[in-house]
N, C-alpha and C positions, 0 to 999 in steps of 0.2 A: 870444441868439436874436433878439433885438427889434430890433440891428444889422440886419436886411434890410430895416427898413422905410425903412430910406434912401434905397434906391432908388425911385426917385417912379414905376416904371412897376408893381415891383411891388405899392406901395402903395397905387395906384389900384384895382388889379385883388383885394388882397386888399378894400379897401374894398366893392369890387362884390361878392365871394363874400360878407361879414358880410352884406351889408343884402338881397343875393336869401333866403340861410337866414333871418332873421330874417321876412322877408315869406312866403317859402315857410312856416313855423312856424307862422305865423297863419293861416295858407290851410288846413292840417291840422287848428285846434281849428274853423276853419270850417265846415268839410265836414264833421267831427262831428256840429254840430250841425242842418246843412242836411239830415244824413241823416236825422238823427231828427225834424225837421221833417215829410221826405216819409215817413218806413218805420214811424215808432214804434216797436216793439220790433223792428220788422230791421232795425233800423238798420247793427247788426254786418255782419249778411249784406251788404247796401249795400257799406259799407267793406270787405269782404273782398275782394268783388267789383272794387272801384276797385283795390285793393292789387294782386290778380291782372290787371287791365289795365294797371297800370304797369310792371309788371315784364316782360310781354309786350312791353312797346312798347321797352322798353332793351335785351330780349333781340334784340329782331325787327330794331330801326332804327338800333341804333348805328353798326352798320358802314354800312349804306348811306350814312344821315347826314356821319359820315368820310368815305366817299367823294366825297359831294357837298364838303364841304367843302374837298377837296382842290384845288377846282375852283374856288373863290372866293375872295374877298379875306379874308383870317383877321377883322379888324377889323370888316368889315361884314357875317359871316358871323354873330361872336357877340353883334355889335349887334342883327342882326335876330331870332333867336331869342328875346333880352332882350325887343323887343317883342311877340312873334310868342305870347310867355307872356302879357303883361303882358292883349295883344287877349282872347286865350283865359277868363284870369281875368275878364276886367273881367263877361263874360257868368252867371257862376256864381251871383250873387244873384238872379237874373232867373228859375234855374232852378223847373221846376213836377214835372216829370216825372222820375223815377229813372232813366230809360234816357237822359237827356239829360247825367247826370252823368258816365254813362259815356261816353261821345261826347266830352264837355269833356275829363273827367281824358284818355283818349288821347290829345286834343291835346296839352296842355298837358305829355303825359310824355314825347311824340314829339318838341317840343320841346327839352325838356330830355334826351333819348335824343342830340341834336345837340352841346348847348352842352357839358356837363358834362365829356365827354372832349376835347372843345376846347380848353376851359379848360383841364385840367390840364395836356394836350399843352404849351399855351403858358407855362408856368410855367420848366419846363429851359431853353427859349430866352433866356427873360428873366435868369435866372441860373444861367449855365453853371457857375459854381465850385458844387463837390457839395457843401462845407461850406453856402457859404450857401442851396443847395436845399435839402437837408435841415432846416435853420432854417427855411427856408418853408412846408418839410411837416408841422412838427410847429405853427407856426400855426394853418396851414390846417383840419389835425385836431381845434386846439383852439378852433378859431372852429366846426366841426361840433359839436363837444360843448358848446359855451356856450350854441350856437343849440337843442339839446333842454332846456334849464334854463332858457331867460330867455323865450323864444318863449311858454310855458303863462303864466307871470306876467306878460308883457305884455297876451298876448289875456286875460286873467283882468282885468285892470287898466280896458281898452281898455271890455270887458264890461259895467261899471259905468258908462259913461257912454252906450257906443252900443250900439245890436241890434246881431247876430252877421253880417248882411250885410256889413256897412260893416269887419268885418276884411278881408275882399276886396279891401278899398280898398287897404289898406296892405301887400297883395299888390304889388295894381298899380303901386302907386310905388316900391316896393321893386323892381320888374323894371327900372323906366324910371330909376331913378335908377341902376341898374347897368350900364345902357344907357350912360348920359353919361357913367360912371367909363369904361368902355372906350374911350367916342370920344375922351377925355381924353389918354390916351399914344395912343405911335407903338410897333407891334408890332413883333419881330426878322423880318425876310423869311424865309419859308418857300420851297423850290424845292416849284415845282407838279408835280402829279403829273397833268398833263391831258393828257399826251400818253399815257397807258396806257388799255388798255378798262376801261369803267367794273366792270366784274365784275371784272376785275382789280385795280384799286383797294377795292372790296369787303370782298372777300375775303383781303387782303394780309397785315390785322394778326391773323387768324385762321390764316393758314398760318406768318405768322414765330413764334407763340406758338405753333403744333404742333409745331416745328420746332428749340426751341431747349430742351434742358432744363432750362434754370433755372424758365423760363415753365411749363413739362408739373407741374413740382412744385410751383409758385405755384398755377397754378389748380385742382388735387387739395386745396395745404392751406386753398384760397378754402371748399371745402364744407364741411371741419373746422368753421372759423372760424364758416361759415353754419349748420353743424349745433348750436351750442352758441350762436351768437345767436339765432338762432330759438326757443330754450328763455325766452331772457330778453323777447327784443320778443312773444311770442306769448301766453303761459303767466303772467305776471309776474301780471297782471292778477287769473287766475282762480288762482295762488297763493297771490296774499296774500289776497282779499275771501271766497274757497271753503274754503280748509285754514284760514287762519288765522284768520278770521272777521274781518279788518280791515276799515280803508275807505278809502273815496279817496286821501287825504291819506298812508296809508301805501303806496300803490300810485308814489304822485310820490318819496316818500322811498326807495324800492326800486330806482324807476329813475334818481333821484339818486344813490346810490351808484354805480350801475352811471356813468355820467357823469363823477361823483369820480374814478374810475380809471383811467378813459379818458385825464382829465386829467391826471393825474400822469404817467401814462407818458409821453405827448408833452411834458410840462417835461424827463422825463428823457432820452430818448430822444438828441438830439443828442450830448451829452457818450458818452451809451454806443454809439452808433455808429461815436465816434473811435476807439473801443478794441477793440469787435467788428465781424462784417462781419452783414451783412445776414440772411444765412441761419440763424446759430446764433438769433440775436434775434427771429426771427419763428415759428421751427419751438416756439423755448421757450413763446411770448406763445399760439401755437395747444394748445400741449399743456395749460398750465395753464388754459386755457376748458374744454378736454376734459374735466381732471380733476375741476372743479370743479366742472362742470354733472351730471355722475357721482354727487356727492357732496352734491344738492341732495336723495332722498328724505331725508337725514339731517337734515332745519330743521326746527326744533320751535317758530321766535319770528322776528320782523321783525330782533332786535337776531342774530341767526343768518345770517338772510340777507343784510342789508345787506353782512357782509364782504366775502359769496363772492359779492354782485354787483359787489361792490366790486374783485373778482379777475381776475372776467371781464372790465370794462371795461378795467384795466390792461391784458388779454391782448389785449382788443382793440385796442388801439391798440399793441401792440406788432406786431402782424401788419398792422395796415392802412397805419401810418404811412410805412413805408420803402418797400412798393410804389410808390412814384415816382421813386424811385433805381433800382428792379432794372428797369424799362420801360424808360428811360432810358440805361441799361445795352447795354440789349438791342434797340436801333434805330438806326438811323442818324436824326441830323435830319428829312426827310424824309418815314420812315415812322412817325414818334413818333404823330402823330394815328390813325394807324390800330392800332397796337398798343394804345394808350390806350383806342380803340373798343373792341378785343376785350377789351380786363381788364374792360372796363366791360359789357359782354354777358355775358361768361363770368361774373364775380363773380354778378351778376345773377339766372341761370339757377342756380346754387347757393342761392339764397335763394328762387326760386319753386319751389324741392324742397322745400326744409327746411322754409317757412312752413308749407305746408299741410300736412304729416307734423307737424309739431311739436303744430298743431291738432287735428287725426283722431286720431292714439295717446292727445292727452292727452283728448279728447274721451271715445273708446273705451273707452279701457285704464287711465285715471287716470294723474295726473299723473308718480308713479313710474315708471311705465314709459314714457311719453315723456324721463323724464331720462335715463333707462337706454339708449333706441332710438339716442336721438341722441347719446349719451355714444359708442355702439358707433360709430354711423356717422363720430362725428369722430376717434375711433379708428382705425378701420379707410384711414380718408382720410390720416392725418397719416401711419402704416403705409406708405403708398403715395408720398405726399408724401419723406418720404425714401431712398427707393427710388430716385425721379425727379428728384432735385434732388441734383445730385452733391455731396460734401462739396470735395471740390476744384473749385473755379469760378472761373478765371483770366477775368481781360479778356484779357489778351491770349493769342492761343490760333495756335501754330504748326501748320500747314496746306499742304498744296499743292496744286498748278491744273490738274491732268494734261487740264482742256478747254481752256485757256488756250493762246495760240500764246506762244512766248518770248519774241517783241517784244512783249506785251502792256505797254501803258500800266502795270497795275496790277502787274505783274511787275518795275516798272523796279529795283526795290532787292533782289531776292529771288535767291535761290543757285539757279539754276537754275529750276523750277519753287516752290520751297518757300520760307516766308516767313511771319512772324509779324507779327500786328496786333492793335488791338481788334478782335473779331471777332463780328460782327452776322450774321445771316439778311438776305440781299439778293440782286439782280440776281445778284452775281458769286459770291455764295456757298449756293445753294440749298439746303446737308445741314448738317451739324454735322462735326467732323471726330471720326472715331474717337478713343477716348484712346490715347496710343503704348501 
């Protein structure tokens, strides 16, 4: 797996993802504390609130964002975001007012609603062989799950010598030092897409993901996934300190396990992708969240739950890991930023359902029956998920062009009208072709 870091463009670039998460991490025990600085005991409310304008701004601006991007230099696009965060942060210590944090955090996610599916876009380019992609995804995965484990024990560390302001700092340098890993390589050239109306560019990676079933079935088993994370990012808290009478300390061990798992799959995950394909390995990783989170009124002890969060994060990363192979898959060069956009919206929008449902049932109805609601809904989702995601899913997919005139360029090797390719959602292929 560690073979890809040979490549010095992608090493820069993985560089720049560790050290933006590590500084984003610290930005979060921040804002924490900033909140209960302004709200005292709303502080929650605060944070939920921010939670719920983040996720509007991914949902809302991804694809615009993609589209602007489509339109500028790759290089100097995710360069400026990097600072365009860094500007945003640097103002956060300064803050006095609760409605000012919201203001900041929409910046600063509107930005990051830009970069984030940039970046990934730009990872396939960088390395085209799928083997070595995939070793890069299960990295990437595993530098996210390092940065929820090391992030709390830095800023705890950091804590001890400076006020909670001055994490901010190490926000900001963490954006700019990501900055200069980027301007460091030379990107693969991207074919621009500025000759299309910008609605059209918009809107692209949203219709090739309506349009292709593998995509219709990803982002059904995306709510799954969201309906049994939401139990764990939402619920964990007031599981362990309310039912079990724990405390702090066992609430970081609950969602270390959950982390442990996460980890594990992405070591494993490479070698088990040589041997299975993407679909049976991600529909399995969603189901066992399902089952598990189902299975959570039955914990009686921390030593109970740490397994079965220990379950879910395996299942996590089994579903979220290979998502950058089936995009990938499923676009032509070209349109990879904008499909990338819409996994990044849609995902998104699956997680601003499930958070708040996860909260209100368990709020309402106690904790049981949120495990139970959202046990259903990732049920019923996965249910549908394979329904939508054919068990036969050929790259290459024979097809014919009955708009196409004969002489067509793209006809040159084809038996008449009919003719088999990898086969993408694009210009020349607007539907899917029936199965024979």
């Amino acid at each position: 797996m560690l073979g890809v870091l040979s490549d010095r463009t992608f090493r820069h670039l993985y560089a720049a993802q560790i050290i933006s998460l590590l500084g984003t991490g610290l930005a979060t025990v921040a804002l924490g504390l900033l909140a209960w600085k302004l709200a005292g005991a709303n502080a929650g409310l605060v944070l939920g609130t921010a939670l719920a304008i983040k996720m509007i701004a991914y949902v809302t601006l991804a694809p615009v964002a993609s589209a602007l991007a489509a339109r500028l230099p790759r290089r100097a696009f995710l360069v400026a975001l990097d600072l365009i965060r860094a500007f945003v942060v640097l103002f956060l210590p300064f803050v006095s007012e609760v409605w000012q944090i919201y203001v900041l955090i929409f910046l600063l996610q509107a930005a990051s609603a830009g970069f984030t599916p940039a970046f990934q876009a730009t990872i396939p380019d960088v390395l085209p062989d799928e083997r070595r992609y995939t070793n890069a995804l299960s990295l990437m995965r595993l530098a996210e799950d390092l940065e929820q484990l090391l992030s709390p024990m830095l800023a705890a560390a950091l804590l001890t010598v400076v006020s909670f302001p001055m994490l901010f700092g190490g926000t900001v340098a963490g954006f700019v030092v990501s900055a200069v890993l980027v301007v460091s390589v030379r990107l693969p050239f991207r074919p621009s897409s500025a000759a299309e109306p910008f609605w059209t560019t918009t809107t692209k990676g949203i219709r090739i993901y309506l349009a292709t079933p593998r995509l219709r079935g990803l982002m059904v088993m995306e709510m799954a996934v969201a309906a049994a994370g939401a139990m764990v990012y939402v619920n964990t808290v007031v599981l362990v300190q309310a039912r079990l009478g724990l405390g702090a300390a066992e609430v970081a061990l609950a969602f270390a396990a959950f982390g442990a798992g996460s980890m594990l799959a992405a070591l494993l995950l490479p070698r088990v992708l040589e041997r299975l394909a993407d679909r049976p390995v991600m529909l399995t990783g969603a189901a066992l969240m399902v089952a598990v989170v189902a299975a959570t009124p039955l914990v009686g002890g921390l030593w109970g739950l740490m397994p079965l969060w220990a379950l879910i994060g395996f299942g996590f990363s089994l579903t979220q890991t290979p998502i950058g192979r089936i995009l990938n898959r499923s676009a032509n060069p070209e349109d990879r930023p904008a499909v990338f956009a819409a996994q990044f919206a849609l995902s998104h929008a699956c997680w601003l359902l499930t958070y708040p449902l996860a909260g209100w049932v368990g709020a309402g109805f106690g904790l049981n029956a949120a495990a139970l609601g959202l046990a259903g809904l990732g049920l019923a989702a996965l249910a549908l998920a394979l329904r939508l995601w054919p068990a036969f899913d050929p790259v290459q997919v024979r097809h014919s062009h009955a708009d196409l005139p004969a002489d067509h360029p793209h006809l040159a090797n084809a038996a008449g009208r009919v003719h088999s390719h990898a086969f993408t959602i694009d210009a020349l292929h607007r539907q899917w072709p029936r199965p024979a």
